[in-house]
C-alpha positions as CSV (number, residue, x, y, z in Angstrom):
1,X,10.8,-134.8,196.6
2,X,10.8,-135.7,200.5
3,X,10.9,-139.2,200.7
4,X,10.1,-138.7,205.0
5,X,7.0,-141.2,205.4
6,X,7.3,-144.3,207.3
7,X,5.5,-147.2,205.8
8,X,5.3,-150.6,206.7
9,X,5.4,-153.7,203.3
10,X,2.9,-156.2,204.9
11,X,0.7,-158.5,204.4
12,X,-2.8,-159.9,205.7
13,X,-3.1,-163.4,204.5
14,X,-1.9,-162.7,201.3
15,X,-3.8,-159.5,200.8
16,X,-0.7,-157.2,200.0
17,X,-0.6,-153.8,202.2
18,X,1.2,-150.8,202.8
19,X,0.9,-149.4,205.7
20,X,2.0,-145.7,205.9
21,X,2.3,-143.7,209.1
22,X,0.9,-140.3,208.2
23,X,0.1,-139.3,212.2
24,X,1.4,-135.6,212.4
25,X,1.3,-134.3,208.9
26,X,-1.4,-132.3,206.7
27,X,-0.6,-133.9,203.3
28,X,-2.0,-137.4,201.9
29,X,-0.9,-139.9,199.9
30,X,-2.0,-139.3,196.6
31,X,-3.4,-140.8,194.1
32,X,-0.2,-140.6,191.7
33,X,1.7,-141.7,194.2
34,X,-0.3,-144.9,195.2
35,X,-0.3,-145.5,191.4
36,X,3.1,-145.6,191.6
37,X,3.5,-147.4,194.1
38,X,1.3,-150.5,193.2
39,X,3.3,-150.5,189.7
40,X,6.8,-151.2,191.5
41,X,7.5,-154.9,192.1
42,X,8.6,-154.1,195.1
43,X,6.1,-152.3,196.8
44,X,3.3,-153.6,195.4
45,X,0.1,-154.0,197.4
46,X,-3.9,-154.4,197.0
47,X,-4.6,-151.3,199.5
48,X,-2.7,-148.6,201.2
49,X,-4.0,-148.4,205.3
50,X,-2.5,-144.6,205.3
51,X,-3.0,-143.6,209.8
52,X,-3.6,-140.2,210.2
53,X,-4.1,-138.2,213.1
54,X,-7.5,-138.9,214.9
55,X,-10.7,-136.8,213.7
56,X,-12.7,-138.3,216.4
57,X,-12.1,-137.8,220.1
58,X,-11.8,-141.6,221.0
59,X,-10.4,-142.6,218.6
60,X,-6.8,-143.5,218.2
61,X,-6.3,-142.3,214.9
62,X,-8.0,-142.1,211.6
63,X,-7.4,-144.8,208.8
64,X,-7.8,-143.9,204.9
65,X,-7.8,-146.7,202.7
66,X,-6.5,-146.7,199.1
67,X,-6.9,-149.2,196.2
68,X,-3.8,-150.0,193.6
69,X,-6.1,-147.8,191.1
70,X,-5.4,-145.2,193.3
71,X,-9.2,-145.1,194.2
72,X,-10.2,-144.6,198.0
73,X,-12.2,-147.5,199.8
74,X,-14.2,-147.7,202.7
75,X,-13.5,-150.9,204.3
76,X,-10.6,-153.6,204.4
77,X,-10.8,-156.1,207.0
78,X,-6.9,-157.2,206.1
79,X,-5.6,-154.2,206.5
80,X,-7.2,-153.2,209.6
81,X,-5.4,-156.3,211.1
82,X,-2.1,-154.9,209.6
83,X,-2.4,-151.8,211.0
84,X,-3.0,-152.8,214.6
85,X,-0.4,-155.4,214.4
86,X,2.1,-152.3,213.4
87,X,0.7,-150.0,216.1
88,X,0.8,-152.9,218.2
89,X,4.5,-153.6,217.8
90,X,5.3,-149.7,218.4
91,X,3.4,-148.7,221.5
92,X,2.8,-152.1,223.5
93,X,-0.9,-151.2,223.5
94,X,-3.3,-154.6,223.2
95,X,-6.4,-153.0,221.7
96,X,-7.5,-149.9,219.3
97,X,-10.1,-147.6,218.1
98,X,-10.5,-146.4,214.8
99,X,-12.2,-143.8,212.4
100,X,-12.8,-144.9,208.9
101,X,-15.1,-144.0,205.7
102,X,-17.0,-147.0,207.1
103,X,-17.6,-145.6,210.5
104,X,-15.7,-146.3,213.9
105,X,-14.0,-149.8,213.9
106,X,-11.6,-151.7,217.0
107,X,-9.6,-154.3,216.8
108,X,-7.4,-156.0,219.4
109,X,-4.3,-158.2,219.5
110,X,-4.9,-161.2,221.1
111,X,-2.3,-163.4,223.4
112,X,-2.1,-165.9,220.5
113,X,-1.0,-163.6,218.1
114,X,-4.0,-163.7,216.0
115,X,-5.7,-160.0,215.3
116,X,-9.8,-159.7,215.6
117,X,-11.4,-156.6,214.1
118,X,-14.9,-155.9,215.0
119,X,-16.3,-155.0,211.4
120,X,-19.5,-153.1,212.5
121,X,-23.0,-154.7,211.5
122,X,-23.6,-155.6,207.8
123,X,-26.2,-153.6,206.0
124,X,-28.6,-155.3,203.7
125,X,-31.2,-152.5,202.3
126,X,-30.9,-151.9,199.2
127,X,-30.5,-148.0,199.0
128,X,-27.5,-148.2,201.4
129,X,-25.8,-151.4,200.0
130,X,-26.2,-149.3,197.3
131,X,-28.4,-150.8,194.3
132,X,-29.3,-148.8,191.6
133,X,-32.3,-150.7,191.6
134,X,-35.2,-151.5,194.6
135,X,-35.2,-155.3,195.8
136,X,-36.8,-156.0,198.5
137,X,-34.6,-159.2,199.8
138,X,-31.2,-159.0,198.7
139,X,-30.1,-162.4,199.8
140,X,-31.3,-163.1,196.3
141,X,-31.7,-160.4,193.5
142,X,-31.4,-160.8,189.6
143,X,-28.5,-160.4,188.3
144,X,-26.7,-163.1,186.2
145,X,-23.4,-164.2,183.7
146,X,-23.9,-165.8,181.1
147,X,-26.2,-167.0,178.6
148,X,-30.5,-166.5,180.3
149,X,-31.2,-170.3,180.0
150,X,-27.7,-171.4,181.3
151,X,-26.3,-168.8,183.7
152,X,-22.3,-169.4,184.8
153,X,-23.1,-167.4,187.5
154,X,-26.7,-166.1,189.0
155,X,-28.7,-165.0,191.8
156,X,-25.9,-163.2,193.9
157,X,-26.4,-162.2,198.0
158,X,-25.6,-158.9,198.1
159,X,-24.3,-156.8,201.5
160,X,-22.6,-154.0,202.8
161,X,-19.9,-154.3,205.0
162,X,-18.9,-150.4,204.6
163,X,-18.1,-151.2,200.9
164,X,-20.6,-153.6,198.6
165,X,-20.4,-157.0,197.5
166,X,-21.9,-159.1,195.7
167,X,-21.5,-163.6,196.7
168,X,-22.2,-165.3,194.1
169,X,-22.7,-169.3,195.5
170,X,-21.4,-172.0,193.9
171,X,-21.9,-175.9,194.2
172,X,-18.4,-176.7,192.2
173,X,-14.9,-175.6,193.3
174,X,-14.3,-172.1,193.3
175,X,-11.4,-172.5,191.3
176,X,-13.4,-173.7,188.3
177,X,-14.8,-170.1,187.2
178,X,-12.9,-167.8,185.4
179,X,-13.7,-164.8,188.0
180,X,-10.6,-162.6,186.0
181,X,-12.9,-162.8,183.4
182,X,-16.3,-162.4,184.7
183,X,-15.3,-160.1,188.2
184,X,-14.1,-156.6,185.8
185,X,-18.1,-156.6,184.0
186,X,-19.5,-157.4,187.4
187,X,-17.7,-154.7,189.3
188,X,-18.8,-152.0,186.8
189,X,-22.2,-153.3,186.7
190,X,-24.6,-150.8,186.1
191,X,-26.9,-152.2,189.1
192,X,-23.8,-151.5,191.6
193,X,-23.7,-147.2,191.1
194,X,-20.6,-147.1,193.2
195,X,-19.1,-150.4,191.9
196,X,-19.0,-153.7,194.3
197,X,-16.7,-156.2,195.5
198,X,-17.5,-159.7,193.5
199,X,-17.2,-163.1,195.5
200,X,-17.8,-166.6,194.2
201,X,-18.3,-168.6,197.6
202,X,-18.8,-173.0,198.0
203,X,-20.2,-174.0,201.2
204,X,-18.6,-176.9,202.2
205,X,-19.7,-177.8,205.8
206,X,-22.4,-175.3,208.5
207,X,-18.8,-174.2,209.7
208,X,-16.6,-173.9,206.5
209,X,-16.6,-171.3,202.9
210,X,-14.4,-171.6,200.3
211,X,-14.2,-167.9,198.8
212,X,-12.8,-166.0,195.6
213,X,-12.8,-162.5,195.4
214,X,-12.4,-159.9,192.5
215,X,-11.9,-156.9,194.7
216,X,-13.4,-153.4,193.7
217,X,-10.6,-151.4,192.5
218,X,-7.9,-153.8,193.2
219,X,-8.7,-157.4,190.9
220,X,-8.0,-160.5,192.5
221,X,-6.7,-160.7,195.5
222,X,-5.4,-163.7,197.9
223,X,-7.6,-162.7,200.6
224,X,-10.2,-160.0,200.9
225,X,-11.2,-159.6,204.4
226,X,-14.6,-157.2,204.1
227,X,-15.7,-160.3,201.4
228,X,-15.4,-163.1,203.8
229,X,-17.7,-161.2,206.4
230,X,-20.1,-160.6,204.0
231,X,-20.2,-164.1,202.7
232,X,-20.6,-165.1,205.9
233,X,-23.3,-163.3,207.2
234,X,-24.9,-163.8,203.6
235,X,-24.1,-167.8,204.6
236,X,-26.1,-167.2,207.9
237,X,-28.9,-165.3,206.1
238,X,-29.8,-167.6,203.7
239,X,-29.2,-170.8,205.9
240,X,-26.4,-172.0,204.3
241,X,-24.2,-171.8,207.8
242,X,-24.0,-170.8,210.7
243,X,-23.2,-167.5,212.3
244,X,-19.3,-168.7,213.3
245,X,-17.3,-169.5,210.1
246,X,-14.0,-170.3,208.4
247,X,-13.6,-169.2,205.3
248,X,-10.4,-169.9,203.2
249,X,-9.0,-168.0,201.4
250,X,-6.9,-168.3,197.6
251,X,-3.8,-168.0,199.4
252,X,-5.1,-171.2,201.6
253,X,-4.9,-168.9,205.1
254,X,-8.0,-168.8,206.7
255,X,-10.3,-166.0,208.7
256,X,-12.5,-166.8,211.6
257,X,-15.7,-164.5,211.0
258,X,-18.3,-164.5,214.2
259,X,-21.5,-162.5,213.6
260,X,-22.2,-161.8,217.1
261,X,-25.7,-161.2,218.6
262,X,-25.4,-157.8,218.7
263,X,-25.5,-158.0,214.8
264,X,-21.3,-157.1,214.9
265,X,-19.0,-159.0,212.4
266,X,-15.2,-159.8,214.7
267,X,-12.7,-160.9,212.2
268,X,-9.9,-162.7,213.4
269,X,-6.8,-163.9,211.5
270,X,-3.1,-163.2,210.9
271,X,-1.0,-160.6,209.5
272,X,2.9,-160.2,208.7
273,X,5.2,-158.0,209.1
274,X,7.7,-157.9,206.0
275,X,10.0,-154.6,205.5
276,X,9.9,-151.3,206.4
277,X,11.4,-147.8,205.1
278,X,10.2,-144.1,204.0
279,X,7.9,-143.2,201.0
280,X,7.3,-139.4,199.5
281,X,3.5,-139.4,199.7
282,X,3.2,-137.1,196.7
283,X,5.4,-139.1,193.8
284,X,5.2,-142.8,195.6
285,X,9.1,-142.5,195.8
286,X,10.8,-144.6,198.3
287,X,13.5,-146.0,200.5
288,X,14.1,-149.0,202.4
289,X,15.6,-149.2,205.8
290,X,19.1,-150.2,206.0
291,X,18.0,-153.4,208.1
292,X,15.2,-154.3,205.1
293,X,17.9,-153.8,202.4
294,X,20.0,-155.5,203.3
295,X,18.0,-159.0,203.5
């Protein structure tokens, strides 16, 4: 056991992250020991952002992402913001560029503080979101909760924003549907093949979206970064808002999303730093720093 892999305990609005510094190495973090890890009290986290040395040539390094299941994903919007707050911090650079499972991403930190993350451009076909099944306009497709003749929930947007989702809309408070219940049967749905992301979202001004999300291979989360782009874009496509939103999150923070005209989605919001120390990638064993342990 080699406990000899710095990680980072931080946090993006609430969405919990570990950020592990892999740069230099040929092993991964595994899946037993991400398992692990999300099963401690003390380290555990929604996703893993694990940097690796770059596969790209411009890029600054490459960024796997791994869910508490132990899964791999292709996007997180928080953790993208957590990892170039942490890179940030150690090399005094301002602005980054990334390769991820979703494609190249940058993201910047800005004078205030805040972090933006360009997210890429949405996808909205059906075949790429994916669908098992063809629908020609996915701001709206057939799927429903409930009983036929009185739905809970109905009519979802669906999107890609490297990893699918599914925004349910809502005219009552967020808070009023049990999405614990309803977000496990939704993210094994048969129409999603590689499971989805599930978001109950309330429009409450052209500028303003209350969200929920039951994130794919994680549960409920405080904030889900990837979901608030893709309800917001979905917002914009189906005239509920306008391209430039806030969208708060359960933990009350709340993400800026701006889908640009050149069809990019910038995120910008917070993260925070909150202890550091070493992890063995294989087993999930770890150690605090001295300065972390003793707070």
């Amino acid at each position: 056991m080699t406990i000899d892999a710095p990680f980072a305990k931080m946090n993006g609005l609430g969405n919990k992250i570990l950020v592990a510094d892999m740069r230099g190495r040929k092993d991964r973090v595994t899946p037993e020991a991400a398992i692990a890890l999300a099963t401690d009290p003390a380290t555990s986290f929604d996703q893993i952002m694990a940097i690796h040395d770059p596969k790209a040539e411009g890029t600054f390094a490459w960024v796997s992402i791994i869910n508490c299941d132990g899964t791999e994903a292709q996007a997180c919007g928080n953790g993208m913001r957590c990892v170039v707050q942490a890179l940030a911090a150690e090399t005094g650079l301002k602005s980054f560029t990334f390769h991820t499972r979703a494609g190249v991403l940058t993201g910047e930190e800005r004078e205030d503080g805040l972090l933006s993350v360009d997210m890429g451009k949405p996808e909205f076909d059906w075949n790429k979101i994916p669908l098992s099944e063809e629908f020609h306009d996915t701001s709206r497709i057939e799927l429903q909760i409930g009983p036929i003749d009185a739905p809970v929930l109905h009519s979802p947007s669906v999107a890609s924003m490297g990893n699918p989702h599914s925004v349910f809309w809502v005219d009552r408070d967020v808070w009023d549907y049990d999405l614990a219940r309803f977000g496990p049967l939704l993210e094994h749905h048969p129409m999603f093949p590689e499971r989805a992301n599930i978001s109950i979202a309330r429009v409450t001004s052209r500028h303003c979206l209350d969200l929920r999300t039951w994130e794919r291979g994680a549960g409920l989360t405080l904030a889900c970064g990837s979901a608030a782009c893709a309800a917001a874009v979905s917002g914009a496509r189906t005239g509920r808002t306008d391209r430039q939103v806030d969208v708060t999150m359960p933990s009350g923070g709340v993400l800026s999303i701006d889908w640009r005209a050149n069809d990019h989605v910038v995120m910008t919001g917070p993260a925070e730093w909150e202890w550091s120390g070493m992890l063995d990638p294989a087993t999930g064993a770890f150690s605090r720093d001295q300065e972390a342990a003793a707070q």
